[in-house]
C-alpha positions in Angstrom: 134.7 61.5 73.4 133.6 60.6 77.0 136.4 61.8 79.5 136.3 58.7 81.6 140.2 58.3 84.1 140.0 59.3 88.1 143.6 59.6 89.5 144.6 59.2 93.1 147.2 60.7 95.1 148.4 59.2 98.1 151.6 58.6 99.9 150.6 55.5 101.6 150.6 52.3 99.4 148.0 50.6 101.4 145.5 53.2 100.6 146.2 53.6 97.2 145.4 49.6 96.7 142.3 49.8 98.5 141.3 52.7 96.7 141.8 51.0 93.4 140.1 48.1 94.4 137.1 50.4 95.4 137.0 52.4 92.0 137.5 49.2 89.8 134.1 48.1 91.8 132.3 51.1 91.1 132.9 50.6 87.4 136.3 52.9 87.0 138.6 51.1 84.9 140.9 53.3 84.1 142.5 54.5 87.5 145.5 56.6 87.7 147.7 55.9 90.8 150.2 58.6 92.1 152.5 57.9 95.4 153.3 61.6 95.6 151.9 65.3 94.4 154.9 65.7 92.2 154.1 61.9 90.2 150.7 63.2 90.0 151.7 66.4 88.2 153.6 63.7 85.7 150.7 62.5 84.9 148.8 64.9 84.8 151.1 66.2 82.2 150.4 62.8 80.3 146.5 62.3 80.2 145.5 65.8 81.5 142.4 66.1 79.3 141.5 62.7 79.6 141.3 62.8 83.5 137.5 63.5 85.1 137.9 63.3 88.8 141.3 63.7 91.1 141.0 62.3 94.8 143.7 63.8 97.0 145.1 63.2 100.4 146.1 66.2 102.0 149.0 65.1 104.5 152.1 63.8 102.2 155.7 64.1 102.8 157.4 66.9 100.0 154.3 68.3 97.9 151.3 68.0 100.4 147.6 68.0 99.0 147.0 72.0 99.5 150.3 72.5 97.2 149.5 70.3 94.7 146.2 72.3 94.4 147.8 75.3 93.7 149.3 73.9 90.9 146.8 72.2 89.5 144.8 75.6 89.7 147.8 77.2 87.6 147.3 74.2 85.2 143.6 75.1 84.4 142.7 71.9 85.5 139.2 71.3 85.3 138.8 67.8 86.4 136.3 67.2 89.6 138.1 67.0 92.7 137.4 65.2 96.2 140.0 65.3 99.5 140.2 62.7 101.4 142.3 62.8 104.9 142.4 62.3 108.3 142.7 65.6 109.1 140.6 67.5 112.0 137.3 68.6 110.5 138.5 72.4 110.8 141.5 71.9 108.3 139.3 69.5 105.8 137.0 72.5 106.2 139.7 74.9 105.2 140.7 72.7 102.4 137.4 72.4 101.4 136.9 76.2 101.1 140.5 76.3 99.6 139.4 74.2 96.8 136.4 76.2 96.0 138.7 79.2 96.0 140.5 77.7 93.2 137.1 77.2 91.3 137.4 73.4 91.3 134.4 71.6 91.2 134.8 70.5 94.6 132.1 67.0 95.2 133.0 66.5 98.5 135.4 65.7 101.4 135.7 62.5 103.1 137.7 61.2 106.4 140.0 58.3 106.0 139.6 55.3 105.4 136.6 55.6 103.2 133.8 53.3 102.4 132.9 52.4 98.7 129.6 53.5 99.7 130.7 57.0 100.1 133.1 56.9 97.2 129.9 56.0 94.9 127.6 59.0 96.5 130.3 61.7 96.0 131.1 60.5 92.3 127.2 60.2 91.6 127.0 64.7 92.2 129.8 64.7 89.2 128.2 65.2 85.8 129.5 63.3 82.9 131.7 66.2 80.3 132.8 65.6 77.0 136.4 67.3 75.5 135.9 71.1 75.6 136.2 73.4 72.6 140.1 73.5 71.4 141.8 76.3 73.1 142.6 78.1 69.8 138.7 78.5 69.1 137.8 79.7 72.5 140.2 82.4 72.3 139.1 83.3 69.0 135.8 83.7 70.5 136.8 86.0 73.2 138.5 88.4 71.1 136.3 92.0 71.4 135.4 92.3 68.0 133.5 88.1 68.1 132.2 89.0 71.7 130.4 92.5 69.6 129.5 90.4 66.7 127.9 87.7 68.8 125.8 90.5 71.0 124.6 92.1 67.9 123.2 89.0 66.8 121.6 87.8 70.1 123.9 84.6 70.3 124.1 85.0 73.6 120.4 83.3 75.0 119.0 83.1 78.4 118.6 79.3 80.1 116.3 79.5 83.0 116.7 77.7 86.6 113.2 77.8 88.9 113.5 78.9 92.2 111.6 76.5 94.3 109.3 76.6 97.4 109.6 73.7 99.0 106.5 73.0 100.6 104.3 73.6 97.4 106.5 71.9 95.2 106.3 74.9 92.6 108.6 77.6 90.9 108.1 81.1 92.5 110.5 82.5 90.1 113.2 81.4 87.4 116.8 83.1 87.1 117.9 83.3 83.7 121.6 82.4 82.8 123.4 83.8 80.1 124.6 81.1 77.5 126.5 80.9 74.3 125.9 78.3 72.0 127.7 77.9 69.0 126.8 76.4 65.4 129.2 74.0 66.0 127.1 72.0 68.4 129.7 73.4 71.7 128.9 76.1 74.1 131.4 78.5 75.5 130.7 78.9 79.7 129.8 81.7 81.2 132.8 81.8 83.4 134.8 82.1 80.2 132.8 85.0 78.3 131.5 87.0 81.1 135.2 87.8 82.6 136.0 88.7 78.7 132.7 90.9 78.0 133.2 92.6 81.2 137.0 93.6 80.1 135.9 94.4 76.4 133.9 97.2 78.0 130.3 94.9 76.5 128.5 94.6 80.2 126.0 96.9 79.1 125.5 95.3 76.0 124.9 92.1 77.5 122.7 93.3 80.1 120.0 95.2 77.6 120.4 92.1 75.4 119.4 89.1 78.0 116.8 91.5 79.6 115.2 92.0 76.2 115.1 88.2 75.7 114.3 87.4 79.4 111.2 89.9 79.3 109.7 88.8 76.3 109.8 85.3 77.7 107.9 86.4 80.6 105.3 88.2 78.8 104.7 85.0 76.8 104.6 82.7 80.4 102.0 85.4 81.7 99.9 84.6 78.4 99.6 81.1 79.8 99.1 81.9 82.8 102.5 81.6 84.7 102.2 83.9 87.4 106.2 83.9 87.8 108.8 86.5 88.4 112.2 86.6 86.7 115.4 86.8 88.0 118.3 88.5 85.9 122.2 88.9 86.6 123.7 93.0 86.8 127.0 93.1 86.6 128.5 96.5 88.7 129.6 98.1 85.6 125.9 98.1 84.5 125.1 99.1 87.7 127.3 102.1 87.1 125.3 103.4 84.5 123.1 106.2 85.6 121.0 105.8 82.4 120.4 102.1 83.3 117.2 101.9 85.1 115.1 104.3 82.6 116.7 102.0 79.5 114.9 99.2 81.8 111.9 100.7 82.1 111.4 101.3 78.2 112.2 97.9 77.9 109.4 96.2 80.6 106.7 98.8 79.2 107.2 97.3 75.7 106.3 93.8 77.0 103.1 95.2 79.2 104.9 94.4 82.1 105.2 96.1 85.4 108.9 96.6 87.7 107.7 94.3 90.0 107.7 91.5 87.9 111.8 91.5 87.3 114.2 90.3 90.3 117.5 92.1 89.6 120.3 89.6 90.7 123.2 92.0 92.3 126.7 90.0 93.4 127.9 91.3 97.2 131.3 91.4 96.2 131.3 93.8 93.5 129.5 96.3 95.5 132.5 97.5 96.9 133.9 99.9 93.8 132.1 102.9 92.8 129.6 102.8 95.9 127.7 106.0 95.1 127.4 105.5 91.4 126.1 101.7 92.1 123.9 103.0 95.2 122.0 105.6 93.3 121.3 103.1 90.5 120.2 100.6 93.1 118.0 102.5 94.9 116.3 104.2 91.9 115.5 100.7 90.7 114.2 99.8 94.3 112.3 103.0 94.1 110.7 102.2 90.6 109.2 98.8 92.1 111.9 96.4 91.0 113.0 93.5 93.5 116.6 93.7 94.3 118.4 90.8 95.1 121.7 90.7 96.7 123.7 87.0 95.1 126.2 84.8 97.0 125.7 86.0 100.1 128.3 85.5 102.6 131.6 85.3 100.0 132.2 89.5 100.0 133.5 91.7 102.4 131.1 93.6 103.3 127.9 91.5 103.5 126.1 93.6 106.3 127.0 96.8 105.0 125.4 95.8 101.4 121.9 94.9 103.7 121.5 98.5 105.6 122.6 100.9 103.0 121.0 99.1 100.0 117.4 98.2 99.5 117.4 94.8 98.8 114.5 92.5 98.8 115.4 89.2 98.4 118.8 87.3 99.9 120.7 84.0 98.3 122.9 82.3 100.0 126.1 81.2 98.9 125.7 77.8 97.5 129.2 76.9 99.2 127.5 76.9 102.7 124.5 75.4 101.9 126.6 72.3 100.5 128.8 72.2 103.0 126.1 72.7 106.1 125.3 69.2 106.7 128.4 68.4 107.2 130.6 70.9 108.9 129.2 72.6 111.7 130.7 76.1 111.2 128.8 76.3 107.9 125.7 75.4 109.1 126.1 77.6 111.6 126.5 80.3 109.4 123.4 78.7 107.2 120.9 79.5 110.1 122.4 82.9 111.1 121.7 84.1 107.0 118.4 83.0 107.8 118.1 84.6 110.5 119.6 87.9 109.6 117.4 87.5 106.3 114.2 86.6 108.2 114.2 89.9 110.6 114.8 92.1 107.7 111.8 90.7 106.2 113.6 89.5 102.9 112.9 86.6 100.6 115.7 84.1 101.0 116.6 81.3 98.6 119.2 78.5 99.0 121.1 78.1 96.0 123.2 74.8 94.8 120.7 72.5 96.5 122.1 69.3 94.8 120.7 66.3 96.8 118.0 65.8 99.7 120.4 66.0 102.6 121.5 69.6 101.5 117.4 69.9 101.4 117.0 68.7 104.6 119.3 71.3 106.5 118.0 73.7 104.8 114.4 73.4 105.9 115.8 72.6 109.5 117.7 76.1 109.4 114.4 78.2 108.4 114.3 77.6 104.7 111.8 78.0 102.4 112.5 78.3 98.6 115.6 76.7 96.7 117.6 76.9 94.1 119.2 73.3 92.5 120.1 70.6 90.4 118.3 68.4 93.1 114.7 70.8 92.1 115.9 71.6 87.9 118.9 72.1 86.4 119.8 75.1 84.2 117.2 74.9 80.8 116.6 75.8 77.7 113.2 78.0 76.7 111.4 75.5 75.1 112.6 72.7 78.1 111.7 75.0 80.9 108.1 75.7 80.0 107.4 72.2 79.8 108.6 72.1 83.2 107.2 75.4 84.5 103.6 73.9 82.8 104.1 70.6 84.7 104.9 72.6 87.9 102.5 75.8 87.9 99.3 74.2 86.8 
């Protein structure tokens, strides 16, 4: 079943009419209206699962907009989320960045009073959901003893993303995305079983499995003459392993492939625990002839640090900044000083979350090159993505 209800929270009656008007326009018929945070967590309380998007002020007398996100982000909400203020652009920026803190699928923040126009472009980036699993069956599925049973039988399957040059209009590489789809026709989110694999102690597991899968599907591309390279995720914990990168090796010399032909995907943030350990792997795999690539650039602590001591190849920036550049000058400032930085170290840089052609357009104007997107391809499937990759490479 469809989850179809927006809800809007706003202490002044005025906007909340115009709003309505606006979503009833767009084709929103069921519209939720909530004169304070506190009504809003009433009904949120009362059609929770049923509500898609929440548009929030941020200024309101008692429980003001940031508040209320807190505890809708104790709720588990998952519903899309836009601000909309009057605010300075620095504090809808920090909102902004606030919200993606909480993990909400943030589609963008607008000033006061709002156009329908800009209403309909912001609700266009959401993607339609159905009713998740039933809580009961997702934590069944996390348990340690599923999460072995499901590695051992290779339920969990890499979908592939291209990476995207922009002037040629072709994939350089692919990143492959672990997913879990079940016989029941659902799929269980990454952000859901990674966190749980990486507590059961499984990281490895996963690792070995998805680079088995992800290697064999290159071997076949190379068949058909898809010159790509493909990009896999390392958790630290894997990293950790000092018998890692010869496991790797057995595995790419099984396929007739060579090091150079795998991107390993490294996120900045965990690089801080365990340095040694994690810099010996890391620079034995370097050393090997295997592209490192250091993920999410600019969200951990220690972004510079990671690019002198660690020889990486390739640098992705955050998606956050890149869909935030053209609007808020602070992140595209930050946008062209990645590039930069990125450039004179003579690294491969990619743009991730590239979701329509204005995010495209700053990113060209700030040095860029190759991008990663649903605007380019969305996460796919084996069989979708070499129709695509056939389409694209040839």
């Amino acid at each position: 079943m469809a989850v179809n209800m927006i809800m809007v929270v706003d202490d002044d009656e005025f906007q909340l009419s115009l709003m309505n008007e606006q979503l009833l326009a767009l084709g929103w018929t069921d519209v939720l209206l909530a004169a304070s945070g506190e009504t809003a967590l009433l009904l949120l309380d009362r059609y929770g699962p049923d509500i898609a998007v929440i548009i929030s002020d941020l200024s309101m007398p008692g429980m003001d907009g940031l508040v209320l996100m807190r505890h809708l982000a104790q709720r588990g909400v998952t519903a899309s989320f836009i601000l909309l203020s009057s605010a300075t652009d620095e504090i809808l920026s920090s909102a902004a960045g606030l919200a993606q803190a909480h993990q909400f699928d943030l589609l963008g923040v607008i000033h006061k009073p709002c156009t329908a126009a800009q209403l309909r472009d912001l609700l266009s980036k959401r993607q339609p959901r159905s009713r998740g699993l039933p809580p009961k069956c997702i934590e069944m599925a996390l348990t340690v003893q599923r999460l072995q049973q499901a590695l051992d039988n290779d339920e969990f399957v890499p979908w592939y993303q291209p990476k995207v040059d922009m002037d040629l209009n072709q994939a350089t590489s692919v990143e492959a995305l672990a997913r879990w789809p079940l016989e029941s026709g659902g799929m269980i989110g990454p952000a859901l079983f990674v966190p749980a694999i990486e507590a059961a102690g499984l990281s490895d597991k996963l690792f070995f499995s998805m680079a088995r899968q992800v290697l064999c599907d290159l071997a076949k591309w190379r068949a058909q003459g898809l010159l790509l390279k493909a990009a896999i995720n390392m958790s630290m914990d894997t990293a950790m392993n000092l018998e890692m990168p010869e496991r790797l090796q057995a595995l790419i010399e099984a396929q007739g492939l060579q090091p150079q032909d795998l991107i390993i995907e490294v996120t900045e943030s965990g690089l801080m625990t365990e340095r040694t350990l994690a810099m010996e792997t890391l620079t034995r795999l370097s050393l090997m002839g295997y592209v490192l690539s250091i993920d999410d650039f600019g969200t951990g602590y220690s972004s510079l640090v990671q690019l002198v001591d660690l020889p990486f190849k390739e640098l992705k920036i955050d998606a956050g900044f890149v869909q935030r550049a053209d609007t808020e000058k602070k992140a595209e400032a930050v946008l062209r000083i990645a590039f930069a930085i990125g450039h004179s170290l003579g690294m491969s840089v990619i743009s991730e979350g590239v979701e329509n052609t204005s995010q495209m357009d700053i990113v060209r104007a700030c040095g860029g090159k190759v991008v990663q997107g649903y605007l380019l391809a969305r996460p796919m499937s084996y069989d979708t993505c070499i129709d695509w990759l056939l389409r694209k490479c040839t």
